[in-house]
PDB file of the backbone (N, CA, C, O) and the ligand in Angstrom, with CONECT records:
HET     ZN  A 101       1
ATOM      1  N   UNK A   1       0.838  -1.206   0.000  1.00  0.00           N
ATOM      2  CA  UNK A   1       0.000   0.000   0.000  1.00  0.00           C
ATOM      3  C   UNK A   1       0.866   1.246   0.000  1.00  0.00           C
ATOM      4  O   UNK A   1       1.419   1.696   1.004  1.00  0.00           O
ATOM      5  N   UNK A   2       0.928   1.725  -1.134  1.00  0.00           N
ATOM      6  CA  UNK A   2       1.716   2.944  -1.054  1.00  0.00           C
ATOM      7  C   UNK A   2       0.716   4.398  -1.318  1.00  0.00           C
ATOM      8  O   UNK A   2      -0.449   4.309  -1.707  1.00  0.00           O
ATOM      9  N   UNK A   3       1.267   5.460  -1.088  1.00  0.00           N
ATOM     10  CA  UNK A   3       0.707   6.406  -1.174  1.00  0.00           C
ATOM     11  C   UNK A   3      -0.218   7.490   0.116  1.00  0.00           C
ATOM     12  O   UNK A   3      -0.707   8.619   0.079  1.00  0.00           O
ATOM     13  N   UNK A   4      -0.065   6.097   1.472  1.00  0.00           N
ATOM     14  CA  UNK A   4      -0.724   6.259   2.221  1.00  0.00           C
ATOM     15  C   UNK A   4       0.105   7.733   2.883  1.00  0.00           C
ATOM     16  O   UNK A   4       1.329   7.724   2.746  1.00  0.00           O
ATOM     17  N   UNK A   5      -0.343   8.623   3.385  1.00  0.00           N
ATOM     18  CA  UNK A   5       0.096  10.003   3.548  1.00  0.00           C
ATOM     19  C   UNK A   5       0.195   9.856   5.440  1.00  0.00           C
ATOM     20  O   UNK A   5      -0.879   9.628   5.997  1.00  0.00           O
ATOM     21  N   UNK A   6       1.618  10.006   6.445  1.00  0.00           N
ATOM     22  CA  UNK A   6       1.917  10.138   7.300  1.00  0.00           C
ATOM     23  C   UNK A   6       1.201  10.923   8.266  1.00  0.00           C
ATOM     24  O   UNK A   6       1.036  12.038   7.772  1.00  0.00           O
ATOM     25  N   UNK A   7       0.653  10.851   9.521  1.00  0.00           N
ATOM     26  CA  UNK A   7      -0.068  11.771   9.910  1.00  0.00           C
ATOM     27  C   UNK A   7       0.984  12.711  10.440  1.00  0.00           C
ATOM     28  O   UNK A   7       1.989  12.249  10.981  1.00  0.00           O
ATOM     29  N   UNK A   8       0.782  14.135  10.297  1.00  0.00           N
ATOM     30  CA  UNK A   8       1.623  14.984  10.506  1.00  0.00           C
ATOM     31  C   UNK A   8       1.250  15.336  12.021  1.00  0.00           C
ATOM     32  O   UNK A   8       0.456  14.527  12.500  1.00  0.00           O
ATOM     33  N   UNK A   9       1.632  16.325  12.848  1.00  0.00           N
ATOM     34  CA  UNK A   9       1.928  16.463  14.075  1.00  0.00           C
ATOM     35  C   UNK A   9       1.250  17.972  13.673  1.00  0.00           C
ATOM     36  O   UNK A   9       1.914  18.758  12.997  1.00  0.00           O
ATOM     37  N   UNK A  10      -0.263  18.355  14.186  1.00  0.00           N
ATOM     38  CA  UNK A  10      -0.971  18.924  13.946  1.00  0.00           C
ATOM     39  C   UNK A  10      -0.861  20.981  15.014  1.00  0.00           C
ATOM     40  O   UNK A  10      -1.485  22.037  14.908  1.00  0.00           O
ATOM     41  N   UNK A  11       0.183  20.521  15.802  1.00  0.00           N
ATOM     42  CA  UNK A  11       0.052  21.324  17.160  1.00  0.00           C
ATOM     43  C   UNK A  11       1.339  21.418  17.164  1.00  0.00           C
ATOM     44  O   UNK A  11       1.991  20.396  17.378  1.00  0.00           O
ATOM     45  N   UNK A  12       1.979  22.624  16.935  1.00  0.00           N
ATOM     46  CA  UNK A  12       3.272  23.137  17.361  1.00  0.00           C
ATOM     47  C   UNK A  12       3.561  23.114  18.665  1.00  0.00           C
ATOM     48  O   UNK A  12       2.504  23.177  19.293  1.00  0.00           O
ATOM     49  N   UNK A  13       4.561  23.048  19.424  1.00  0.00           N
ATOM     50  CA  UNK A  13       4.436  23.752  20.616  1.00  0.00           C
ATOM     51  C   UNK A  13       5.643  24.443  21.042  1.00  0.00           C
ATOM     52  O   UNK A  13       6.598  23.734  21.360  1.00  0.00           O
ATOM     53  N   UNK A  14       5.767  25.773  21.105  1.00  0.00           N
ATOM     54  CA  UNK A  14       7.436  26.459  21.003  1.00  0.00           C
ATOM     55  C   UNK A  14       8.023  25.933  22.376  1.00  0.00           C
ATOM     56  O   UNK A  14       7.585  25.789  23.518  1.00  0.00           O
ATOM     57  N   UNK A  15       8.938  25.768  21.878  1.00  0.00           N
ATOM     58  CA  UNK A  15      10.251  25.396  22.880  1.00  0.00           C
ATOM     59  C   UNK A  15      10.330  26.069  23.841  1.00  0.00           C
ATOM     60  O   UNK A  15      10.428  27.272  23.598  1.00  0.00           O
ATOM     61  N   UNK A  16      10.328  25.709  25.138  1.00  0.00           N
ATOM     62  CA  UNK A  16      10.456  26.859  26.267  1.00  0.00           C
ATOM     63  C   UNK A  16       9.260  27.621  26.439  1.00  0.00           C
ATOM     64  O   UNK A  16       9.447  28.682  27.033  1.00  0.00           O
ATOM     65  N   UNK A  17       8.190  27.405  26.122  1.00  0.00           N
ATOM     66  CA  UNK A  17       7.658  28.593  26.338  1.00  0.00           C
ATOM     67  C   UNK A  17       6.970  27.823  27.918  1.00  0.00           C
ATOM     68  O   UNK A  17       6.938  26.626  28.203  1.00  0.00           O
ATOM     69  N   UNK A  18       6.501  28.946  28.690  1.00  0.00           N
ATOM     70  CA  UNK A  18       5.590  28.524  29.766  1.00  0.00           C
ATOM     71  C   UNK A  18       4.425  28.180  29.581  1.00  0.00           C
ATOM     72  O   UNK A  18       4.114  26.991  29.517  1.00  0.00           O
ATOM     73  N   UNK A  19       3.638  29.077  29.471  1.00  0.00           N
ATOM     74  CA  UNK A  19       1.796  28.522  28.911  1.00  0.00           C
ATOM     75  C   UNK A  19       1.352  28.335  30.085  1.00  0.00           C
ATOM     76  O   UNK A  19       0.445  27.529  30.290  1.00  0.00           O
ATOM     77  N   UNK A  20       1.941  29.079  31.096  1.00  0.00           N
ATOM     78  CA  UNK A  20       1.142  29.364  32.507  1.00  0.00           C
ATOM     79  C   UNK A  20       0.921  27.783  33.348  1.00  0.00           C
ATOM     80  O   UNK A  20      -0.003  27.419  34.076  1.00  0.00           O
ATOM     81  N   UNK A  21       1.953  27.180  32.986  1.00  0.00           N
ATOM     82  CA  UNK A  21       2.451  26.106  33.574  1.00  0.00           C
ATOM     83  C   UNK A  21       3.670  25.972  34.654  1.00  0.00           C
ATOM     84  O   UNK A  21       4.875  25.776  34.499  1.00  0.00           O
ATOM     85  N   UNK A  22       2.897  26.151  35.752  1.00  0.00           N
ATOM     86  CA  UNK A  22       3.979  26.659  36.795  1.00  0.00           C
ATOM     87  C   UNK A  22       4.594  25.234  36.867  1.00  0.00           C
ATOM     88  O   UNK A  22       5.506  25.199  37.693  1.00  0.00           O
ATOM     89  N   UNK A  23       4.315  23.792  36.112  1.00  0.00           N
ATOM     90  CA  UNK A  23       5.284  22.626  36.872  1.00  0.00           C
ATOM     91  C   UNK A  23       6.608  22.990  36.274  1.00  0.00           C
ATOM     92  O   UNK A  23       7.616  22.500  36.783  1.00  0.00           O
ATOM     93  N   UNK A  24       6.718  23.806  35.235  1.00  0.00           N
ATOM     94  CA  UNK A  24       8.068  23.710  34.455  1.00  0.00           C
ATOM     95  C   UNK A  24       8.859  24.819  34.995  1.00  0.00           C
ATOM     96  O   UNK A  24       9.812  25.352  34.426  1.00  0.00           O
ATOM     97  N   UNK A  25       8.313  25.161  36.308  1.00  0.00           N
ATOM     98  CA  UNK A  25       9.286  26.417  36.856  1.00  0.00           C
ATOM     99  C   UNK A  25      10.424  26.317  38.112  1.00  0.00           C
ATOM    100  O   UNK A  25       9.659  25.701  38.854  1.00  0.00           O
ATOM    101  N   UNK A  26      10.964  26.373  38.468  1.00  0.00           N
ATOM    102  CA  UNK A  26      11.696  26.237  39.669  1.00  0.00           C
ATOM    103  C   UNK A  26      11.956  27.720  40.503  1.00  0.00           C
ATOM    104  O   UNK A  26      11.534  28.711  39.907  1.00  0.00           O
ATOM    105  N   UNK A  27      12.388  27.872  41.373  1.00  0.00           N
ATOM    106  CA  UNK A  27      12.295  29.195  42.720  1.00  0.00           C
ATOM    107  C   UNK A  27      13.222  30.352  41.822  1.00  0.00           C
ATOM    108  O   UNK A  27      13.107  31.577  41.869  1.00  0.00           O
ATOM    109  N   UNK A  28      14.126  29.578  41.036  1.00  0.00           N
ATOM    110  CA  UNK A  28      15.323  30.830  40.760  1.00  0.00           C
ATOM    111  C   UNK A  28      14.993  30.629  38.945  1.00  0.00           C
ATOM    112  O   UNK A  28      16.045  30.626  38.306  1.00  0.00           O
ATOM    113  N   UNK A  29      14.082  30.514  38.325  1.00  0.00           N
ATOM    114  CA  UNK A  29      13.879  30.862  36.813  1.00  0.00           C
ATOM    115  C   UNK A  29      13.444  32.169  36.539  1.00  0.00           C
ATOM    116  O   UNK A  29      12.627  33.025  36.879  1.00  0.00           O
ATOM    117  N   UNK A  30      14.654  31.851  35.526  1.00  0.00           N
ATOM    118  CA  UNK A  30      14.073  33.252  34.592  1.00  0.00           C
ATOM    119  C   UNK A  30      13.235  33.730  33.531  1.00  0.00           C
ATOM    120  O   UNK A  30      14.070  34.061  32.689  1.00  0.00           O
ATOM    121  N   UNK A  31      12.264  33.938  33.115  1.00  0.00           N
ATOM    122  CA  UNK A  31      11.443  34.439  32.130  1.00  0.00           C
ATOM    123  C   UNK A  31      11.840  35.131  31.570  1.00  0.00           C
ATOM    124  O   UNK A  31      12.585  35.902  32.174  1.00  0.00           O
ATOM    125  N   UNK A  32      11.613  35.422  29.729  1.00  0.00           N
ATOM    126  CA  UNK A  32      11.789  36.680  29.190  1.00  0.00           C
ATOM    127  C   UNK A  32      10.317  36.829  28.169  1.00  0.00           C
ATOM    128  O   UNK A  32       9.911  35.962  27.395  1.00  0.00           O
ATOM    129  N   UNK A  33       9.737  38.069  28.405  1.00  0.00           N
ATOM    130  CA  UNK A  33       8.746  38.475  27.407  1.00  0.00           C
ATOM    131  C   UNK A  33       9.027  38.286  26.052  1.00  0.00           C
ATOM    132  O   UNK A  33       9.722  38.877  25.224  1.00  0.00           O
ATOM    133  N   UNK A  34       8.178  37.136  26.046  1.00  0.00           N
ATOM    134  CA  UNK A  34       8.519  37.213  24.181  1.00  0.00           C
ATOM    135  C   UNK A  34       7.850  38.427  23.350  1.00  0.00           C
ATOM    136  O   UNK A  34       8.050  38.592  22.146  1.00  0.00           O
ATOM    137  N   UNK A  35       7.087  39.199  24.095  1.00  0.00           N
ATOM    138  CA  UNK A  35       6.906  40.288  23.433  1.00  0.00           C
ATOM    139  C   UNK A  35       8.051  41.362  23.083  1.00  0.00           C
ATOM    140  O   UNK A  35       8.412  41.813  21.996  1.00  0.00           O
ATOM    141  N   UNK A  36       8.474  41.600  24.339  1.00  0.00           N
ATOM    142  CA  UNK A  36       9.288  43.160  23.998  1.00  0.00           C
ATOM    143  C   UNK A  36      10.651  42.551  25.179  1.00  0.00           C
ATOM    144  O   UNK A  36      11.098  43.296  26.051  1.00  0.00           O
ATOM    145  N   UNK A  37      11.181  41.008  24.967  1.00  0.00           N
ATOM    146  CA  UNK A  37      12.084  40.734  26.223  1.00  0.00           C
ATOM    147  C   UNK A  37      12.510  41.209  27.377  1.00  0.00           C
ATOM    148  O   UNK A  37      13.560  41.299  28.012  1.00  0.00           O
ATOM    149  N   UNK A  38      11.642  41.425  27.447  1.00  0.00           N
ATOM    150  CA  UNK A  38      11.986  42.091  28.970  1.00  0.00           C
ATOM    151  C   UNK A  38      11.907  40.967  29.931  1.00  0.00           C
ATOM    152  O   UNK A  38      10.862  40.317  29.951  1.00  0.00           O
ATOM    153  N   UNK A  39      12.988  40.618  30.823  1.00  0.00           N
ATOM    154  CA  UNK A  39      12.916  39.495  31.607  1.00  0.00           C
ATOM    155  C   UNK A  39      12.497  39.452  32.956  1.00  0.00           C
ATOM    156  O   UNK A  39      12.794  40.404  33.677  1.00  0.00           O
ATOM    157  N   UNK A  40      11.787  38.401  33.461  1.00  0.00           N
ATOM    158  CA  UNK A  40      11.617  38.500  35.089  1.00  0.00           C
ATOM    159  C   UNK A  40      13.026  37.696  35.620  1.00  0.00           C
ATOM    160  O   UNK A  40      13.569  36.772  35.015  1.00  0.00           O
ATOM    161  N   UNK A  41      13.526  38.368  37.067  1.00  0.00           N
ATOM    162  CA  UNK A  41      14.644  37.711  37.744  1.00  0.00           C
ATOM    163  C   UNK A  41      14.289  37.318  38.746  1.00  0.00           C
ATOM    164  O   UNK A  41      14.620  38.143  39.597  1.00  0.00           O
ATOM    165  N   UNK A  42      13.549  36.126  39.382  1.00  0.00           N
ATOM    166  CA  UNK A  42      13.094  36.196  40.973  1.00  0.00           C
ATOM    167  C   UNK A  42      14.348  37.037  42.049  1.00  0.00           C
ATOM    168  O   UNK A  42      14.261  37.510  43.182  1.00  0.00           O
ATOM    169  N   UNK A  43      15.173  36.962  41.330  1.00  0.00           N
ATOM    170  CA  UNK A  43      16.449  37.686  42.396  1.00  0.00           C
ATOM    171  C   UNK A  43      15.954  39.084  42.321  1.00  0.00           C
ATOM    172  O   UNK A  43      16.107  39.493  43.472  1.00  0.00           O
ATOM    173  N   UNK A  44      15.720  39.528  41.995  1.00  0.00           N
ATOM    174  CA  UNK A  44      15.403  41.118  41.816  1.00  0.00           C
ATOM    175  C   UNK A  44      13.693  41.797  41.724  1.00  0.00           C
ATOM    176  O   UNK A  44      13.239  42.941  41.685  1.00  0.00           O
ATOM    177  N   UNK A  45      13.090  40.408  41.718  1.00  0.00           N
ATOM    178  CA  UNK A  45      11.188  41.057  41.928  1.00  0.00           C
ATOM    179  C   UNK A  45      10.913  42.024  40.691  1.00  0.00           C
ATOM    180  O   UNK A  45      11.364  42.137  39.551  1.00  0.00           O
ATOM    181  N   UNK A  46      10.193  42.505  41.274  1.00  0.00           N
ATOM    182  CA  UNK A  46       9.604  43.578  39.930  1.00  0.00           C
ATOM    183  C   UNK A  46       9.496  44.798  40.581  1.00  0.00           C
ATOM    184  O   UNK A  46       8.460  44.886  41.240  1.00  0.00           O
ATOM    185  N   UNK A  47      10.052  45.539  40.607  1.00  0.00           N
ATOM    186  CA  UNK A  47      10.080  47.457  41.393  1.00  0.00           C
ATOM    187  C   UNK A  47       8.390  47.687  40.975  1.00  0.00           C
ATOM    188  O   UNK A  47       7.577  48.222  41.729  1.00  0.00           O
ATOM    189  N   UNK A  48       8.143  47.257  39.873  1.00  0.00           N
ATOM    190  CA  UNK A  48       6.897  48.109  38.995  1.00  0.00           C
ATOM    191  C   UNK A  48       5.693  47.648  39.600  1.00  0.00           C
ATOM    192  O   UNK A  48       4.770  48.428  39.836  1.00  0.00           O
ATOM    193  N   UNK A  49       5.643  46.507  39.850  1.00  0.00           N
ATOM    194  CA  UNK A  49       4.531  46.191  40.551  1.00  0.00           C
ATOM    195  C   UNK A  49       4.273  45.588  42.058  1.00  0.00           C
ATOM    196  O   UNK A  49       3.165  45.423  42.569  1.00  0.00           O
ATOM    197  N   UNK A  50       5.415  45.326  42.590  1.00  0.00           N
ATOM    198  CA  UNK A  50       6.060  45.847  43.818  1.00  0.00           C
ATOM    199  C   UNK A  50       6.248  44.683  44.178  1.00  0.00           C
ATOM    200  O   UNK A  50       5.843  44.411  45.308  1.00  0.00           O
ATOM    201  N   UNK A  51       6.830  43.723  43.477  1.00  0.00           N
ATOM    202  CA  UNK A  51       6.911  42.224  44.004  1.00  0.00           C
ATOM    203  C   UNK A  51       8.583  42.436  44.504  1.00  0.00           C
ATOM    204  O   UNK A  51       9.575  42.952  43.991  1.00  0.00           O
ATOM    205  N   UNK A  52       8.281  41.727  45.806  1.00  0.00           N
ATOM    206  CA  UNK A  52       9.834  41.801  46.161  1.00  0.00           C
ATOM    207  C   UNK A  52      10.809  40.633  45.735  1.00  0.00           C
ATOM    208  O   UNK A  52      10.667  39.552  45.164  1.00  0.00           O
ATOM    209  N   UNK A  53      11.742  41.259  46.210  1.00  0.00           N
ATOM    210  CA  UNK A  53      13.102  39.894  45.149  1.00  0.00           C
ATOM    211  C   UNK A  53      12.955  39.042  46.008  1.00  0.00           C
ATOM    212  O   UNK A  53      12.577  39.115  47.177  1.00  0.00           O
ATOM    213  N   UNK A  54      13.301  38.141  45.320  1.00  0.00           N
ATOM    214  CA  UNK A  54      13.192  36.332  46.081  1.00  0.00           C
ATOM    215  C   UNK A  54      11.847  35.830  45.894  1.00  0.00           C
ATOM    216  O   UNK A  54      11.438  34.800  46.430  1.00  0.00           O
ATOM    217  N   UNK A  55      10.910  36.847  44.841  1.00  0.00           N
ATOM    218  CA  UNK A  55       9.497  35.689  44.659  1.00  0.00           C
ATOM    219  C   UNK A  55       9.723  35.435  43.444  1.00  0.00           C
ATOM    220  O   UNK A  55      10.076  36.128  42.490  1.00  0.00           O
ATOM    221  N   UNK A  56       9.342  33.741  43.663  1.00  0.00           N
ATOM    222  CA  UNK A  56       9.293  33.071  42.060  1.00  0.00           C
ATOM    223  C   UNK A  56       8.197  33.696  40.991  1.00  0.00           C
ATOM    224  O   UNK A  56       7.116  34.161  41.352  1.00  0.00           O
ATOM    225  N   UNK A  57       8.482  33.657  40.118  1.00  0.00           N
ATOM    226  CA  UNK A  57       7.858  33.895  39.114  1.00  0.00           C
ATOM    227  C   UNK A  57       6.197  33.055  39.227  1.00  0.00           C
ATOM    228  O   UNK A  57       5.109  33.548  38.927  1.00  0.00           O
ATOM    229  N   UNK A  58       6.502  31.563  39.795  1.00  0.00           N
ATOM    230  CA  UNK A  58       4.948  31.028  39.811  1.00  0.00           C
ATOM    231  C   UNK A  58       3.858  31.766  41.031  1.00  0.00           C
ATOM    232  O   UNK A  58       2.643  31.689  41.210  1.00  0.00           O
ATOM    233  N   UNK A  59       5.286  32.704  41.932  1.00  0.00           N
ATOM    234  CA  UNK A  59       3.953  32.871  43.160  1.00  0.00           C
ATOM    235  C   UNK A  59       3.863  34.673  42.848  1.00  0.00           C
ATOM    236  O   UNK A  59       3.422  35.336  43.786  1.00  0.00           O
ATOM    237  N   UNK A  60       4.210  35.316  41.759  1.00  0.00           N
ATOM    238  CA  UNK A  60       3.525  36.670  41.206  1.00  0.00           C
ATOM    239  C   UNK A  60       2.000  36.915  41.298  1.00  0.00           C
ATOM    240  O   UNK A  60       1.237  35.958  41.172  1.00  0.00           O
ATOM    241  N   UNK A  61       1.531  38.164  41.512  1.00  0.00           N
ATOM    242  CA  UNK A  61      -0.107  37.927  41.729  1.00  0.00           C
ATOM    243  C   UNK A  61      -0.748  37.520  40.491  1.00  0.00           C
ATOM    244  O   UNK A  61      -0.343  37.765  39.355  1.00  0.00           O
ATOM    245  N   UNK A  62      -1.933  36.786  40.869  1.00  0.00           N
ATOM    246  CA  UNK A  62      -2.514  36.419  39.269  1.00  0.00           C
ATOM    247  C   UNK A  62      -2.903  37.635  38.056  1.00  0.00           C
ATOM    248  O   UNK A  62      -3.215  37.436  36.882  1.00  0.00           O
ATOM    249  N   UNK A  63      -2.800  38.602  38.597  1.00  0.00           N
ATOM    250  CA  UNK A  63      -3.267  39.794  37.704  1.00  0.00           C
ATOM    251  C   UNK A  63      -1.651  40.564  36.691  1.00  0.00           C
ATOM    252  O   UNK A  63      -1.550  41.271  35.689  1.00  0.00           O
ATOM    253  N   UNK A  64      -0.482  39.815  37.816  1.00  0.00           N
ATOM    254  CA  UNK A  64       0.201  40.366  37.080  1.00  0.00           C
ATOM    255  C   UNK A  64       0.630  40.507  35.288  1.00  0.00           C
ATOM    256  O   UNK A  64       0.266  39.584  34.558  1.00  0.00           O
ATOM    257  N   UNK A  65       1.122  41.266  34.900  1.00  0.00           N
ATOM    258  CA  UNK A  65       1.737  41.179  33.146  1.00  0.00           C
ATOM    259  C   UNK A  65       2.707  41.398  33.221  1.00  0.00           C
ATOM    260  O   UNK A  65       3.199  41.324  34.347  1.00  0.00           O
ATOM    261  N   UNK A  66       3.422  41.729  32.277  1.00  0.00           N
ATOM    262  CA  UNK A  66       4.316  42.646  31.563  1.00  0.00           C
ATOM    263  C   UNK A  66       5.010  43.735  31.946  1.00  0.00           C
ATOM    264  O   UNK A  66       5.115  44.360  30.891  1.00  0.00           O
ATOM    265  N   UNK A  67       5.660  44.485  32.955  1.00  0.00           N
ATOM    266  CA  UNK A  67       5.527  45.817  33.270  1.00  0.00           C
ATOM    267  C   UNK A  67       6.059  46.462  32.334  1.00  0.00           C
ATOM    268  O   UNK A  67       6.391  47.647  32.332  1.00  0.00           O
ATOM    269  N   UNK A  68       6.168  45.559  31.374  1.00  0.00           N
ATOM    270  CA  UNK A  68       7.090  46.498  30.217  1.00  0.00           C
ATOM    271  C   UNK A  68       6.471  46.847  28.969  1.00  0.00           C
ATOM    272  O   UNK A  68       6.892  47.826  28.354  1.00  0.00           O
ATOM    273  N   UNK A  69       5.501  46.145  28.516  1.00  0.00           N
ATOM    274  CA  UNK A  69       4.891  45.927  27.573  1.00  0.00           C
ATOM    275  C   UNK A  69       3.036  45.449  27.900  1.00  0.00           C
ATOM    276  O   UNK A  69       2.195  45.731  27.046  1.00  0.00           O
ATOM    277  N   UNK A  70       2.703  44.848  28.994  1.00  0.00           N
ATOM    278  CA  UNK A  70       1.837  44.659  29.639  1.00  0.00           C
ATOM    279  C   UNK A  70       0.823  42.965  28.751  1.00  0.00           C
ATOM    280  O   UNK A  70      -0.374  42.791  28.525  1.00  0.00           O
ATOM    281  N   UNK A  71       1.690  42.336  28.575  1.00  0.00           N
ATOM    282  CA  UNK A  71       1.934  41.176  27.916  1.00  0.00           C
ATOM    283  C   UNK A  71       1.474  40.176  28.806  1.00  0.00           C
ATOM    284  O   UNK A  71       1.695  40.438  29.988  1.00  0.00           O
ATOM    285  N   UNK A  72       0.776  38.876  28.528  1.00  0.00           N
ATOM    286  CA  UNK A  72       0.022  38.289  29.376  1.00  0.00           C
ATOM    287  C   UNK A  72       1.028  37.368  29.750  1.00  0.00           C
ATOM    288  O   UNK A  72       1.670  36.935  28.794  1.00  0.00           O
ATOM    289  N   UNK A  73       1.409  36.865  31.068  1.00  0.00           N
ATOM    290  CA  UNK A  73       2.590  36.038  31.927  1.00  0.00           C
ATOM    291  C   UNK A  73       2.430  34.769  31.124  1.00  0.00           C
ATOM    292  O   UNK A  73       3.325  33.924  31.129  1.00  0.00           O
ATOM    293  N   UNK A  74       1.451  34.629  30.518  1.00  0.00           N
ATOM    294  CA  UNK A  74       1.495  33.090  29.710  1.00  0.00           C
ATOM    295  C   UNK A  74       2.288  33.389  28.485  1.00  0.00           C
ATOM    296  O   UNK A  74       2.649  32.342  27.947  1.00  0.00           O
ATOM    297  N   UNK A  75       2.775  34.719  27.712  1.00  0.00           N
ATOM    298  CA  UNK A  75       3.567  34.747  26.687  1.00  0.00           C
ATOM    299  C   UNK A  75       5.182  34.488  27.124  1.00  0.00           C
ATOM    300  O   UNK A  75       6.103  34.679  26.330  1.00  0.00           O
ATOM    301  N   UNK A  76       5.330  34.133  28.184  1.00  0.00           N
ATOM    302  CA  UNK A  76       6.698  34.184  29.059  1.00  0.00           C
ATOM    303  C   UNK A  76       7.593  33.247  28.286  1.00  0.00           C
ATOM    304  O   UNK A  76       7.076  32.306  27.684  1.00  0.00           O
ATOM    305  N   UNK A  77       8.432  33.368  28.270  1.00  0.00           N
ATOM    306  CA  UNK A  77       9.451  31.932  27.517  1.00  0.00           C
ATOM    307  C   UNK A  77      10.024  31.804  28.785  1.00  0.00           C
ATOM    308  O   UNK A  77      10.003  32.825  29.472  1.00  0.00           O
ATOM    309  N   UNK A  78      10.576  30.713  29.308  1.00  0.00           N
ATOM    310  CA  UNK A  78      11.479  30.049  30.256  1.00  0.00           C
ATOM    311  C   UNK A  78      13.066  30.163  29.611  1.00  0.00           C
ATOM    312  O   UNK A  78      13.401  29.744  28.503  1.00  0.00           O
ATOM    313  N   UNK A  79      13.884  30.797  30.541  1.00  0.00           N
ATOM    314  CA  UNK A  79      15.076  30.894  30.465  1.00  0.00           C
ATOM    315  C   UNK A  79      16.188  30.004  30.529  1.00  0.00           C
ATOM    316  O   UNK A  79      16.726  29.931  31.634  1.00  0.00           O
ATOM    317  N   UNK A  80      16.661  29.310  29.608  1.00  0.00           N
ATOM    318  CA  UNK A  80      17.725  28.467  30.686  1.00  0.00           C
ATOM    319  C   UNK A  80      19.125  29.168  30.300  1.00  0.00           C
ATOM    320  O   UNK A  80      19.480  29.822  29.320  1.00  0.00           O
ATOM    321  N   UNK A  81      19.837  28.713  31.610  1.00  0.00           N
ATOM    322  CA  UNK A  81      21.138  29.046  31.459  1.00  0.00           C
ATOM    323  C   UNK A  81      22.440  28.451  31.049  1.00  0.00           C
ATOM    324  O   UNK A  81      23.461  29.139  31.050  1.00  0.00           O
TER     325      UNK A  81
HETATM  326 ZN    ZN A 101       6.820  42.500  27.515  1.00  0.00          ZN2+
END
């Protein structure tokens, strides 16, 4: 039987990205906005919305975004080093 056509893999899924999946996070990850890169550092919090340093990125308030661009925390890419 030839001709039969492979099923292709219908659903991309970008590399790294989060998708508001806190299992793929750990205490000291870094995020960068795939919008306008602007990165989160849990070492350093966010001045802008007043999260202090040393909070992970999964325990940010649920309302937070972007402070840079105002980009939804699910566009986040995961950083590795
Ligand atoms: Zn941004």
């Amino acid at each position: 039987m030839a001709g039969k056509r492979q099923c292709l893999k219908a659903v991309t899924v970008f590399e790294g990205s989060y998708l508001g999946d806190n299992t793929v996070l750990d205490a000291g990850s870094r995020l960068e906005c795939k919008i306008c890169w602007w990165v989160y550092d849990p070492a350093r919090g966010d001045p802008i919305w007043g999260v202090a340093p040393g909070t992970p990125f999964a325990e940010l308030p649920p309302h937070w975004k972007c402070p840079n661009c105002d980009g939804a925390r699910e566009q986040f890419m995961l950083l590795s080093d």
